[in-house]
N, C-alpha and C positions, 0 to 999 in steps of 0.2 A: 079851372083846369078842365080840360073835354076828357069827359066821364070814361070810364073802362069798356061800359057797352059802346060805346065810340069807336074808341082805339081798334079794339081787340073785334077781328075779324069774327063774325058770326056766322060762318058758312054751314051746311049741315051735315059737311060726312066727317066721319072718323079722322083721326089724325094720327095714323098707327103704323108704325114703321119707320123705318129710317135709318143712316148710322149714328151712332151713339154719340154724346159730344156736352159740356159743359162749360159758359161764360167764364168769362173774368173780372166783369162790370163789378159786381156785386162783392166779390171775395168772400164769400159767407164763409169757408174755409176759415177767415182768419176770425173767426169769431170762436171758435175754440169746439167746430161740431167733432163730435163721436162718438160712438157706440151707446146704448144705453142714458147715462147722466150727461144733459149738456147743462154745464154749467151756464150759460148768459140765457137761459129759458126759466119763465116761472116753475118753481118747482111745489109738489104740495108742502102745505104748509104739517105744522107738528098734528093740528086736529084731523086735517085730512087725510092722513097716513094711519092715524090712532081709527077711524073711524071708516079708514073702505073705502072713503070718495065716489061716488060715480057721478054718471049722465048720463041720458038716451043718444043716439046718433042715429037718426032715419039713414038707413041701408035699404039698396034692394034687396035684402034677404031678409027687413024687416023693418024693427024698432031694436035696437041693440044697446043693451046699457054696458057701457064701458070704464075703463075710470077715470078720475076728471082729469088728472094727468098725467097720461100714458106716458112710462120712462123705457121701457122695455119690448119695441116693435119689430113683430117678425114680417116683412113683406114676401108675399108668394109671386109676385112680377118685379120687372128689372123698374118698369117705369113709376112704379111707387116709392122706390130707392130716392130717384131724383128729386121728386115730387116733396118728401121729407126732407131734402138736403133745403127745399127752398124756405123753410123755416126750422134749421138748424138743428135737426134730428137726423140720426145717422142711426138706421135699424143695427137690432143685434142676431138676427136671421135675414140670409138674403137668396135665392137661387144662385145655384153654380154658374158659373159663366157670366157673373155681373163687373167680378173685378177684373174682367179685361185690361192690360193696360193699352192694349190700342187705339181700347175705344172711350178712354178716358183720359180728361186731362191731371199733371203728374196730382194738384194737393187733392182732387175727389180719390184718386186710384189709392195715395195714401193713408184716407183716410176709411178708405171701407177694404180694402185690400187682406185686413185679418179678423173681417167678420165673420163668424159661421157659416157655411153654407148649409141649404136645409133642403138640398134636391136640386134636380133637373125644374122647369119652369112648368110649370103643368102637371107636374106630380113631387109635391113636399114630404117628405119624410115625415111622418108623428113620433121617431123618436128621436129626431134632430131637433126637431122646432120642439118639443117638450124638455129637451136639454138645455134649451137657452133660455129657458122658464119668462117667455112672453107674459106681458102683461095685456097685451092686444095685439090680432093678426089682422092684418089686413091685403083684400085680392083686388083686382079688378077683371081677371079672365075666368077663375077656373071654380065656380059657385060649385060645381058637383065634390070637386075633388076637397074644398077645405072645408068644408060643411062635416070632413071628416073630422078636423082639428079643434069643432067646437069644444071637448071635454076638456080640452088642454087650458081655453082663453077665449075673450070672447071675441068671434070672426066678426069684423065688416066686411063688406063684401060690394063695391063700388062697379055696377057694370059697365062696360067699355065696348066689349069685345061685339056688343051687338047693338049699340044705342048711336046716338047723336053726337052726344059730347064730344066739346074739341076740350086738348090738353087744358087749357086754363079754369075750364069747369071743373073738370077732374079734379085739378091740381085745391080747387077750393074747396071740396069734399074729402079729400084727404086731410086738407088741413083742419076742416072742423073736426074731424075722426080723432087726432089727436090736437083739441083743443090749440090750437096756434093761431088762428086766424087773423089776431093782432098781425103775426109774424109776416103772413101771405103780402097783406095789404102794404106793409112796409115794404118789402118786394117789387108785387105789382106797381106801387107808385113811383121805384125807380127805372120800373121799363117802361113805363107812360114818359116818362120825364126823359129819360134817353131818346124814346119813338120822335118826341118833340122837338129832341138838341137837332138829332141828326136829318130830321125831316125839315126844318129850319136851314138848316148849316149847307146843306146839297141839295134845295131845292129846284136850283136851274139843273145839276144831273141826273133828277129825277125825274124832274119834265120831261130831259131831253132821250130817255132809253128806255128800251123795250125787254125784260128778262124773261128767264126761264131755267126752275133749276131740274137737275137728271142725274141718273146712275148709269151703271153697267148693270146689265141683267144677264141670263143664261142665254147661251145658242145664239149671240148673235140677236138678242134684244135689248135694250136698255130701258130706262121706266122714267119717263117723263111727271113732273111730279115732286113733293114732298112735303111733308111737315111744316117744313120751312115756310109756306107760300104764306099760311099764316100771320107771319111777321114782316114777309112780303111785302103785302097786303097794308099791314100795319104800318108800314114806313113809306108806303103810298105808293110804291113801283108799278108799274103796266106791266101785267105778264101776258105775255105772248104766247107762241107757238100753238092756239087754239085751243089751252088750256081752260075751260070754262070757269066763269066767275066764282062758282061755287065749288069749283074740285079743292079737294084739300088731300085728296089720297094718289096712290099712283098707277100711273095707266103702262101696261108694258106692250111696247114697240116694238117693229123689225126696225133694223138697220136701214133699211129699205126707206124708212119712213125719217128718215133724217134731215131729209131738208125742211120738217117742219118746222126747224129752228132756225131760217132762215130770217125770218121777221124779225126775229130780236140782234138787241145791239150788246145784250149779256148774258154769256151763260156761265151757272154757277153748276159743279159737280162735287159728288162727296170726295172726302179724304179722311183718312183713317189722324187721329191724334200722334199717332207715329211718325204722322210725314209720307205714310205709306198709300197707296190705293188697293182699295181688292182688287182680285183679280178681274172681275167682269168689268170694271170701268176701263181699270188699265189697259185692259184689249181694248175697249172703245175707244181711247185716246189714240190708239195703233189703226184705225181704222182708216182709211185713206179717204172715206165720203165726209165722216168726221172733221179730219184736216183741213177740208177742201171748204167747211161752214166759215160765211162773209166773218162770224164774229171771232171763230177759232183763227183763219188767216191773219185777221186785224191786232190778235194778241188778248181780246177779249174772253177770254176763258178761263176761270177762277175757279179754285180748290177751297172746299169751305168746310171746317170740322164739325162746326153747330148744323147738318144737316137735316137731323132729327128732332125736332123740335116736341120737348115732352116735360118740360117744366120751366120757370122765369129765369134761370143761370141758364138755361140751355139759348131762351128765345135771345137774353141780355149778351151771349155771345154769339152770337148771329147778328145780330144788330154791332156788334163790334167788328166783326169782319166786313157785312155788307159795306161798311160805312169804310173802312180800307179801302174799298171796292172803288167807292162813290170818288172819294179821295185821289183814282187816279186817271178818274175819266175825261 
């Protein structure tokens, strides 16, 4: 099998933003995650409960001993949420405005939907997250602010906000954080093995098109770009519109600058899990130079949920839509 440094696109900028969105390849839902105890995951055993368990976990904010199997996780970012769901851990503290159901699909929104909230996303409560009596916290943005929360549990602290890492790095540091990694690789080997069905399966409409995914932005910009390209990337697509090979983040345009999507044969744009679009795309779609794009006239212009690519359920549904896509080229 071609190895994960293979697959999985290497590029070196951030992969941060996006609209929210979750696969359905995988179903990890149906595996019984929530809150706190998941039952289909190793649990400690009677000595290690008797006894305190721990292990170290290299963080940026150190060497941090933890315990060996954290049942009890507060995340202080939305993208740590996901990140656990992909080995079947569903935190028991999460930042306000995680259970959107917009921007969730319906079993994730069900299942984190009556978790605590523990603050706004950059500033956590210590008397929320000490209510949900954490057994480990973990951040990837905000090292000043949970550094506050150490007396409560021990903080890992995973940086993002200013490093390299693309999500699937991430996504493997979290999972050693609470010992899963078994889990991850299970995961990862079923989006390799999709990346390979569908890369196989639509090989002549991938040879034969040029993509490019985009949003709405403010004032009459939109932002060329996304998370997504990623998995792109991973499924072998050409992207176009002068997107460089290494972009992974996103570049905000005038309207003006619209026919740079002129080269491609596909444009993909976000859509809310609702059916719905924000508002800044929705005015993009209203746009009359917009309309007037060879691939928009042609019919080739696609609404895609998994826009924000920030864990293996998120990339695994994207790979399920793109491949709709491919389906009816």
């Amino acid at each position: 099998m071609t190895s994960a440094n293979t697959l999985l696109t290497l590029d070196r900028r951030r992969l941060i933003g996006g609209a929210a969105g979750l696969g359905g390849v995988l179903s990890l839902a149906a595996c019984g995650v929530r809150g706190g105890n998941n039952a289909d995951e190793p649990t400690p055993s009677a000595d290690d409960a008797a006894t305190g368990a721990e292990r170290t976990v290299d963080a940026d904010n150190g060497r941090i001993t933890v315990p060996t199997q954290p049942e009890r996780v507060v995340v202080t970012d939305n993208y740590s949420v996901w990140m656990l769901f992909d080995v079947g851990l569903v935190p028991v503290g999460i930042p306000e405005g995680t259970a959107a159901p917009a921007t969730l699909p319906a079993d994730i929104h069900e299942a984190i939907r009556d978790v605590t909230t523990i603050g706004v996303p950059g500033e956590p409560n210590a008397q929320a997250v000490a209510a949900v009596e954490p057994d480990l916290i973990l951040d990837q943005f905000y090292p000043a602010k949970v550094e506050e929360l150490t007396p409560i549990a021990p903080v890992v602290h995973f940086n993002w906000h200013d490093s390299d890492s693309l999500w699937h790095q991430q996504a493997e540091r979290v999972a050693d954080a609470v010992n899963r990694s078994e889990r991850l690789t299970e995961v990862r080997d079923a989006y390799l093995s999709r990346l390979a069905e569908v890369r196989e399966t639509y090989a002549e409409q991938i040879a034969a098109s040029t993509w490019a995914p985009l949003s709405g932005g403010p004032n009459g910009t939109f932002f060329l770009g996304s998370p997504l390209l990623s998995v792109m990337r991973d499924l072998g697509l050409t992207i176009g519109a002068g997107i460089p090979d290494d972009e992974a983040g996103f570049v905000e345009m005038s309207y003006e600058d619209l026919d740079v999507l002129e080269d491609c044969t596909v444009l993909i744009y976000s859509q809310l899990f609702d059916g719905e679009l924000a508002a800044p795309t929705a005015e993009l779609m209203e746009n009359r130079v917009w309309q007037g794009l060879t691939p928009v006239a042609a019919g080739r212009a696609f609404p895609v949920h998994h826009y924000g690519v920030r864990s293996y359920r998120y990339a695994n549904g994207a790979v399920d839509e793109i491949e709709a896509i491919l389906a009816q080229l």
